[in-house]
C-alpha positions in Angstrom: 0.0 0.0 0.0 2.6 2.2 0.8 4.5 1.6 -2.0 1.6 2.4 -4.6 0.8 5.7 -2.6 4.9 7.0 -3.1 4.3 5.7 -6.7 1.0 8.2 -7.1 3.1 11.0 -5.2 5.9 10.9 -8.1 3.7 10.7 -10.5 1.3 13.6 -9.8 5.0 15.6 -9.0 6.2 14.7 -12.5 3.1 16.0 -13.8 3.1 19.2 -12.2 6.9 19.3 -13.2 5.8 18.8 -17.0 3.2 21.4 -17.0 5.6 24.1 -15.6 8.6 23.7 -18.0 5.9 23.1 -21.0 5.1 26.6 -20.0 8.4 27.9 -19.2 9.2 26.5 -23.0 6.0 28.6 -24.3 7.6 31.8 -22.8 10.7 31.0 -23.9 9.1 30.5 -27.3 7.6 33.9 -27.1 10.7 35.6 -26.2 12.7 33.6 -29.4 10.1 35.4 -31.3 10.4 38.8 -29.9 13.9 38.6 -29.7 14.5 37.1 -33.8 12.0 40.1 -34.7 14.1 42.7 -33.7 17.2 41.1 -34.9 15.7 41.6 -38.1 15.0 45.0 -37.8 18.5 46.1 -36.6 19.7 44.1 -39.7 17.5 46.4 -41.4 18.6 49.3 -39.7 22.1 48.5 -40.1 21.6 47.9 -44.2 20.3 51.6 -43.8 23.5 52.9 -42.2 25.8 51.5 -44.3 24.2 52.8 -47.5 23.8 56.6 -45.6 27.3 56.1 -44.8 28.2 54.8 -48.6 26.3 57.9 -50.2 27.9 60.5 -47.9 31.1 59.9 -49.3 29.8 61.2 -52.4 29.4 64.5 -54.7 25.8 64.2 -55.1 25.1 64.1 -51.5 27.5 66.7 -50.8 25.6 68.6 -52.7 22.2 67.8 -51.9 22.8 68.6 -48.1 24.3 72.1 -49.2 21.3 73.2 -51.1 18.3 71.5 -49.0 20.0 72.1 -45.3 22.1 75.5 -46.3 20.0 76.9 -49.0 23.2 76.9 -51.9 22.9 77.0 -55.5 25.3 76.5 -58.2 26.8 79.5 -60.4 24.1 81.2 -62.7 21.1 79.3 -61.3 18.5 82.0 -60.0 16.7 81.2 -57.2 13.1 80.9 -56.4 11.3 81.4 -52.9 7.6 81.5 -53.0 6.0 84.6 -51.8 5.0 85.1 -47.7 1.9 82.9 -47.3 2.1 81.0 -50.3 0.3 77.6 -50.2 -0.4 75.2 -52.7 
């Protein structure tokens, strides 16, 4: 008798064991998720950076910063500001 009630002990133990890693391993599972989404988007992000740091290395950029952020135009062009209050 007492050997069939230590039996029913260890199992109902192992069962309670089982049911709290299967949901530790559902967290987990979650947080894999989480975490491989936003390894993605900092791949992303880091594509972006390396092309903003390939372009700024060039003319054309050079150039389109000095005439959108400083307002610069090349020799001869004229330039053209709409008037006060202006909108389209």
């Amino acid at each position: 008798m007492a050997a069939v009630t230590v039996v029913v002990f260890l199992a109902a133990y192992l069962l309670v064991l089982l049911v709290r890693v299967e949901g530790r391993l559902r967290s987990l599972d979650g947080e894999t998720a989480a975490i491989l989404g936003e390894l993605g988007r900092q791949y992303r992000r880091n594509a972006e950076l390396r092309e903003l740091r390939r372009r700024v290395g060039s003319a054309d950029y050079v150039e389109e910063q000095a005439r959108g952020e400083l307002g610069m135009i090349r020799r001869g062009e004229i330039p053209f500001a709409p008037p006060p209050g202006f909108n389209p």
